[in-house]
VEXDREN-2710 file (C-alpha; in Angstrom, 1 decimal):
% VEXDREN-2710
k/r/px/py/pz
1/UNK/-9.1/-21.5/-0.8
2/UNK/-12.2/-22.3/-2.9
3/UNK/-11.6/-19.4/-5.2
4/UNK/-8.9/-16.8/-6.0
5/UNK/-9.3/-14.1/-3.5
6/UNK/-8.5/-11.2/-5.8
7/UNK/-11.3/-11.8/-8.1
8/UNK/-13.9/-12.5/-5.9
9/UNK/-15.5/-9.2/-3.9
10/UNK/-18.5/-9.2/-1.7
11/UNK/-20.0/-5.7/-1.1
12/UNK/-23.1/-4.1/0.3
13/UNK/-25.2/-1.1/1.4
14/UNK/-27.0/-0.3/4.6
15/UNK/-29.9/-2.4/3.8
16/UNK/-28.7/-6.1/5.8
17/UNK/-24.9/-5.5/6.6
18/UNK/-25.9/-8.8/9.2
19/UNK/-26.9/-11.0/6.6
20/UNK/-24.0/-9.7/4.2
21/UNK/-21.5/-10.3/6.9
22/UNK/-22.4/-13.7/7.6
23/UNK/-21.9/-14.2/3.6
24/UNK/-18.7/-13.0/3.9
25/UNK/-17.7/-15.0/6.9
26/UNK/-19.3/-18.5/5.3
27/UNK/-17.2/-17.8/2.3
28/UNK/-14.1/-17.3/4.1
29/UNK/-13.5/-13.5/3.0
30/UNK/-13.9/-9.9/4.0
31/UNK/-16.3/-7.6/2.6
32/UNK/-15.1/-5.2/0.2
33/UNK/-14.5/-1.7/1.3
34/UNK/-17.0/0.8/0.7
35/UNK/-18.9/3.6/1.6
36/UNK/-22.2/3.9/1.1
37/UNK/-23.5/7.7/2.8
38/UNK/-25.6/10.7/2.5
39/UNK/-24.9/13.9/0.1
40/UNK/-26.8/17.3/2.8
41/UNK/-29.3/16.8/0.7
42/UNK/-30.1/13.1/0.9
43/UNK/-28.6/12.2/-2.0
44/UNK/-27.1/8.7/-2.1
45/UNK/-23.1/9.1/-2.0
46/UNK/-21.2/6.1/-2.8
47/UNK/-17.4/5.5/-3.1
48/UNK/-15.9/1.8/-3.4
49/UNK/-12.6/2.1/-1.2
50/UNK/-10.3/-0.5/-2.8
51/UNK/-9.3/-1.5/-6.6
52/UNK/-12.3/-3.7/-8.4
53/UNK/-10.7/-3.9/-12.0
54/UNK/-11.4/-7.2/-13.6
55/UNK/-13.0/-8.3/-10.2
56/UNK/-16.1/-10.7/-10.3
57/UNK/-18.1/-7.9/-7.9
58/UNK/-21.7/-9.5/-5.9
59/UNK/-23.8/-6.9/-3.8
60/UNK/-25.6/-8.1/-1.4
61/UNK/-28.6/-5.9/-0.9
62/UNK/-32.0/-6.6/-0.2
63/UNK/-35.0/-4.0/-1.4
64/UNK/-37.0/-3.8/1.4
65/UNK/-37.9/-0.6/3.4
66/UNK/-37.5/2.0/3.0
67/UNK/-37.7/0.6/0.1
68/UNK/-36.6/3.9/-1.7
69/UNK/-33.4/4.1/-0.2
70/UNK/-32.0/0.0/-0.4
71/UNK/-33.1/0.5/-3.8
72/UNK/-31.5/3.7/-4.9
73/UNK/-28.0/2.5/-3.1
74/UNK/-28.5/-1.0/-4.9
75/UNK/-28.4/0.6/-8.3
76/UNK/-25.9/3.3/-7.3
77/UNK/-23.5/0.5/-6.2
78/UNK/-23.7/-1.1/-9.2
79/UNK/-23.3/1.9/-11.4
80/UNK/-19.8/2.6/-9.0
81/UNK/-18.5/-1.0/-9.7
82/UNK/-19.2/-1.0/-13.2
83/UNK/-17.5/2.3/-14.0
84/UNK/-14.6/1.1/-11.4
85/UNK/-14.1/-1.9/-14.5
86/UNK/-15.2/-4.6/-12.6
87/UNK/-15.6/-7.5/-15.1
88/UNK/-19.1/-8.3/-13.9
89/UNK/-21.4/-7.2/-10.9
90/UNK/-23.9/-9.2/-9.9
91/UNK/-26.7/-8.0/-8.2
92/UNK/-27.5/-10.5/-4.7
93/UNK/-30.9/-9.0/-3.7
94/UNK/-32.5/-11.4/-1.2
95/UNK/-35.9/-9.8/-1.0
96/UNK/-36.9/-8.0/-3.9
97/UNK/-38.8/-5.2/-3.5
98/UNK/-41.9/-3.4/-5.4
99/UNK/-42.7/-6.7/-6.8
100/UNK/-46.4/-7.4/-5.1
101/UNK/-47.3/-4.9/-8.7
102/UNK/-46.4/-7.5/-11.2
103/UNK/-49.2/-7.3/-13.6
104/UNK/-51.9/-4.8/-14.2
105/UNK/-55.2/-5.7/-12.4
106/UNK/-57.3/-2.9/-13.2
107/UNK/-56.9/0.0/-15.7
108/UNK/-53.9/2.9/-15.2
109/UNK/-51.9/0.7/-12.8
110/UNK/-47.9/0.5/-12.8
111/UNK/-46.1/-2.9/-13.2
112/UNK/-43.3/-1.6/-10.8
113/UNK/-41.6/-5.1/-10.6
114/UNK/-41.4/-5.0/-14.2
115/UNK/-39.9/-1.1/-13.9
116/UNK/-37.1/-2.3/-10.9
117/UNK/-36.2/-4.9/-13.1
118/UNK/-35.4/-2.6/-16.0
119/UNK/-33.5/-0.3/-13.6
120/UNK/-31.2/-3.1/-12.4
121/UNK/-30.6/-4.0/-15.9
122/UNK/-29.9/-0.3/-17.0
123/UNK/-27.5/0.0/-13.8
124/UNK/-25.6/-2.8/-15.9
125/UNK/-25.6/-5.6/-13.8
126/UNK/-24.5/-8.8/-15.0
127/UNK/-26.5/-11.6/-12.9
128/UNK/-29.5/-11.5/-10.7
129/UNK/-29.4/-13.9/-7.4
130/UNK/-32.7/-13.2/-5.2
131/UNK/-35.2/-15.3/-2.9
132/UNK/-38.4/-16.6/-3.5
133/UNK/-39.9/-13.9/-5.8
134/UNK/-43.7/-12.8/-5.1
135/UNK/-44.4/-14.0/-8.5
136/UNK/-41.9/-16.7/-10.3
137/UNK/-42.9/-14.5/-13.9
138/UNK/-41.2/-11.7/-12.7
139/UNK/-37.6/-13.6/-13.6
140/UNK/-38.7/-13.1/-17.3
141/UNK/-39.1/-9.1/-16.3
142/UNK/-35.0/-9.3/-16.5
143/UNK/-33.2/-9.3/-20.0
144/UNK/-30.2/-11.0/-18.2
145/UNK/-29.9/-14.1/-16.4
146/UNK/-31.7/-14.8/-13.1
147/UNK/-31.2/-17.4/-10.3
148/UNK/-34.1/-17.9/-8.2
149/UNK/-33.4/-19.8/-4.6
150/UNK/-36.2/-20.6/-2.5
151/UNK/-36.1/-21.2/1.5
152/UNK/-38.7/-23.8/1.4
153/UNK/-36.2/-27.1/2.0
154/UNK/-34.7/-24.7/4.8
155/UNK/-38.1/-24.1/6.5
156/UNK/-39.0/-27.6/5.8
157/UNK/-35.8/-29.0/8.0
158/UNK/-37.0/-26.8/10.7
159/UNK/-40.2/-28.2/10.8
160/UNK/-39.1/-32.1/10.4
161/UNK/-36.5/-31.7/12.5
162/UNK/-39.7/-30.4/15.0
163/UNK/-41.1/-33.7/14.8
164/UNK/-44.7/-32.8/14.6
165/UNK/-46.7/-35.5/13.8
166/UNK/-50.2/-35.5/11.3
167/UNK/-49.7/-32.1/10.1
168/UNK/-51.0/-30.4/7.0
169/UNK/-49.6/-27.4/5.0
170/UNK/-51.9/-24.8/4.0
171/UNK/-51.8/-22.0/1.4
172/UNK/-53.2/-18.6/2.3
173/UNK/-54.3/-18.1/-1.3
174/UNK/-54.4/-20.0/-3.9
175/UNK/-51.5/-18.6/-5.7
176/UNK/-49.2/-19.8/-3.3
177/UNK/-50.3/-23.4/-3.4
178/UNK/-47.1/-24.4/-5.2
179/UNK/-45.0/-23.2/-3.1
180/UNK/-47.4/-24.7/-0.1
181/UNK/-47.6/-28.4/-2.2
182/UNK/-43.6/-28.1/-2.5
183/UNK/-43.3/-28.2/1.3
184/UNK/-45.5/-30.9/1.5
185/UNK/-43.7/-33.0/-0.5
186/UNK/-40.9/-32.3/1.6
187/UNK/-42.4/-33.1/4.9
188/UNK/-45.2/-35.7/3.8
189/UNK/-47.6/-33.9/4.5
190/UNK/-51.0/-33.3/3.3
191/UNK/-52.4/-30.0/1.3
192/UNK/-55.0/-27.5/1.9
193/UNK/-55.4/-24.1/1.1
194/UNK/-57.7/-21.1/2.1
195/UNK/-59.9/-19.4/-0.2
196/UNK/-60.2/-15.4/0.6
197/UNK/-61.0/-12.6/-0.9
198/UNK/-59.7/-8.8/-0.9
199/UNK/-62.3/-6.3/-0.5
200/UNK/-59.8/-3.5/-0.7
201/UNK/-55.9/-3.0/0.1
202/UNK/-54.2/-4.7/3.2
203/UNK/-57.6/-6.4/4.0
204/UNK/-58.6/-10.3/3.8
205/UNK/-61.2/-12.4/4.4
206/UNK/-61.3/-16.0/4.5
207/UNK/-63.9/-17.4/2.4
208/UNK/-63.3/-21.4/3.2
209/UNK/-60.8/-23.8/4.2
210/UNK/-60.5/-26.4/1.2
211/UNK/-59.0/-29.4/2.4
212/UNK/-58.7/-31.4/5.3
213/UNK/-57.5/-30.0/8.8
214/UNK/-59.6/-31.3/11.7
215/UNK/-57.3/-32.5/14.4
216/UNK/-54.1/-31.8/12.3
217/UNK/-51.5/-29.1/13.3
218/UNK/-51.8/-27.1/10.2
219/UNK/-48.3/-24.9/9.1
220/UNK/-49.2/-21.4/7.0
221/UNK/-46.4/-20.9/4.2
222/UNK/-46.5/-17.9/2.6
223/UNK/-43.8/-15.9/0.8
224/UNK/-44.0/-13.0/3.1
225/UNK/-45.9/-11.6/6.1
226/UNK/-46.4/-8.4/5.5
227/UNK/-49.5/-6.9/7.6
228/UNK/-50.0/-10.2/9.1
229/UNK/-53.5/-10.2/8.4
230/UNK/-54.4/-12.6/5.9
231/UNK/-51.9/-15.0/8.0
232/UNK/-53.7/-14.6/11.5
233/UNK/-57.2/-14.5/10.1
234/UNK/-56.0/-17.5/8.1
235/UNK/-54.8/-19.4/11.7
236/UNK/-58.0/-18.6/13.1
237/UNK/-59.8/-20.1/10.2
238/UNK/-58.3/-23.3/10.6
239/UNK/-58.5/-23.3/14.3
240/UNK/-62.4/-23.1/13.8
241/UNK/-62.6/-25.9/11.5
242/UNK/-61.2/-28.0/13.9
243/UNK/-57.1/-27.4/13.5
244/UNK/-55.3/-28.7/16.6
245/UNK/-52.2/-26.0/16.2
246/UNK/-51.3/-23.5/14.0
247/UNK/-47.8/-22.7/13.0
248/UNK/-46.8/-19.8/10.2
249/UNK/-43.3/-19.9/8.1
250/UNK/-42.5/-16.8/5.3
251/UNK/-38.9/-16.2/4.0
252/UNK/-39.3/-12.8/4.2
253/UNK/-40.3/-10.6/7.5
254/UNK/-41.7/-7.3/6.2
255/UNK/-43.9/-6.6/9.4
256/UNK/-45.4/-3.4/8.8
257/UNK/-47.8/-1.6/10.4
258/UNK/-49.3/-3.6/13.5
259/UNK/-48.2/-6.8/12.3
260/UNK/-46.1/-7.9/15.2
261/UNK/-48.9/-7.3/17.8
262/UNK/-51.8/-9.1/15.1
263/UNK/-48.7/-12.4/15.5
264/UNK/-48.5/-11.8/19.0
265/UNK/-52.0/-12.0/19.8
266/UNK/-53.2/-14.3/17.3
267/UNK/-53.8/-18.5/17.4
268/UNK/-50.3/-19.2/15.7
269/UNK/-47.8/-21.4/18.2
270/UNK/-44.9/-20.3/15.9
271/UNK/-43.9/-18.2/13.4
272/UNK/-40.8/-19.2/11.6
273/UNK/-38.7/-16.7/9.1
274/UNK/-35.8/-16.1/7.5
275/UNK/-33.6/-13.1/7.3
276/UNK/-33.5/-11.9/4.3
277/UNK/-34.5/-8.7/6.1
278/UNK/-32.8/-7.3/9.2
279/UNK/-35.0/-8.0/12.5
280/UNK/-33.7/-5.8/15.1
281/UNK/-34.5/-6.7/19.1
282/UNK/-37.6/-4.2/18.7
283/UNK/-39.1/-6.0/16.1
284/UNK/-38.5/-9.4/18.1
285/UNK/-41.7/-12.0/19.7
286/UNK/-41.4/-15.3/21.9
287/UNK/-42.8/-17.2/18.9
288/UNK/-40.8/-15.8/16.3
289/UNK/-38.1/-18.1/15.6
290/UNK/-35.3/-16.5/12.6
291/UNK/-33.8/-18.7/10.3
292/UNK/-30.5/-17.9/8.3
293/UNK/-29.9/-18.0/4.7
294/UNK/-26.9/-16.6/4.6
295/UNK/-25.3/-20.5/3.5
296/UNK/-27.8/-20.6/1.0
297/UNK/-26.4/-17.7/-0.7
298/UNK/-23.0/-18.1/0.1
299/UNK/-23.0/-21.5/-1.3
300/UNK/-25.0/-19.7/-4.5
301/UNK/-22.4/-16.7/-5.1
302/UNK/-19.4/-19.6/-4.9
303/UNK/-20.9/-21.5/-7.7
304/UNK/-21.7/-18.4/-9.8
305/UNK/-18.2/-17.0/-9.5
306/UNK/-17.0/-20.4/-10.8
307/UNK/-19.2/-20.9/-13.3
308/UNK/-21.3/-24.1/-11.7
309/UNK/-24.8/-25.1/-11.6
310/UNK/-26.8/-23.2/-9.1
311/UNK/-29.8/-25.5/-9.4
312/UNK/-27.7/-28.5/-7.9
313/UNK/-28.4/-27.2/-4.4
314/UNK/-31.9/-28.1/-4.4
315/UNK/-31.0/-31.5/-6.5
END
């Protein structure tokens, strides 16, 4: 055993019990029992099943929708374990939620990132572990230490191990061009990046490409695909400046609204994710191809519980 099994405890809510089992099963452990139900009301009943005292506690629970409710059983967990005496809960949230409000923008706006934050840290959670973060500030929203994984070297390896030849990675924005030169790097690949704008919410429009893509097979990265329009007006974009094939990568799946028709019927060959949020067979395609992180995180929570470098797995 890598660990001592009585301090160690997974747990989760109803958010991604998938991805939390796979944790589990990675690690080489059960997860712990709990149950996470409803009051008549709607209320959020929780009760942890088994003995936590002086445990080192991780729950796995993304924020995504509805958002509300993964939230509310998130912090509610916590609260349970803490009270229970575990010796420290950490708080495993894959995709973190309300964070697209991260800084005001216009007057009488909310900074809900910064508000989920303070929640989390009010619940008394020890540690934050989460994915690729919609803005990399928002780790200095917490007043407790965050580690920050990203699913770029995993999407990369998909790609690589593809084999595509003269590609060229391209941001949809140019706040993600980072994250878009990081894969390059990785894949040896050249950089572009769309410039659009947002004439009101949920809407984009591509301005220009900036870079070259003529006769390259261009790959979108993006942290999310939410509505899926900024990333299949983006793929048309590039196919009109020339782009041989379009493929689009995101480590997290939100896919509301009409997003999985927009992927569907749009110029993209591929679209390559992770799951950091559940994907049921209704919200399934023929180009969607899932990607797990579950040993990302597994190998993450092992070398938080014994007290080793977390930034080693990208060394």
């Amino acid at each position: 055993m890598r660990f001592a099994e009585s301090t160690l405890k997974l747990f989760t809510g109803n958010a991604n019990p998938q991805l939390a089992a796979e944790i589990a099963a990675y690690i080489g452990t059960e997860l712990g029992a709990i149950e996470v139900g409803r009051f008549n009301n709607g209320e959020i009943q929780v009760i942890i099943q088994e003995s936590v005292r002086g445990a080192d506690a991780f729950v796995i629970q993304p924020t995504g929708a509805p958002a509300n409710d993964t939230l509310m059983e998130l912090l509610i967990i916590i609260d349970a374990l803490r009270r229970a005496s575990a010796r420290r809960v950490t708080a495993v949230i894959p995709y973190y939620g309300y964070a697209r409000q991260d800084r005001k923008t216009r007057g009488r706006e909310p900074i809900t990132a910064k508000l989920v934050a303070n929640l989390i840290v009010t619940a008394r959670a020890g540690r934050v572990l989460t994915m690729d973060l919609h803005a990399g500030q928002i780790q200095g929203f917490f007043d407790i230490p965050v580690d920050h994984l990203s699913a770029i070297p995993l999407l990369a390896d998909h790609f690589r191990e593809r084999g595509l030849g003269d590609v060229v990675v391209v941001s949809p924005d140019v706040g993600g061009v980072p994250r878009a030169r990081e894969m390059a790097r990785r894949l040896g690949a050249g950089l572009a990046f769309l410039d659009k704008r947002h004439p009101r919410p949920g809407v984009s429009e591509i301005i220009h490409v900036v870079g070259d893509v003529q006769g390259k097979r261009a790959i979108l990265v993006d942290d999310m695909i939410d509505t899926a329009g900024s990333i299949t007006n983006g793929a048309q974009a590039l196919i009109d400046k020339g782009a041989a094939e379009v493929y689009a990568c995101c480590t997290h799946p939100v896919f509301s609204g009409s997003a999985l028709h927009r992927l569907e019927a749009s110029q993209l060959r591929e679209v390559v994710v992770t799951n950091t949020l559940p994907l049921d067979a209704v919200r399934q395609l023929p180009k969607l191809r899932v990607l797990s992180v579950a040993p990302l995180l597994a190998e993450a929570i092992l070398r938080i519980h014994e007290d080793r470098s977390v930034s080693e797995l990208f060394s």
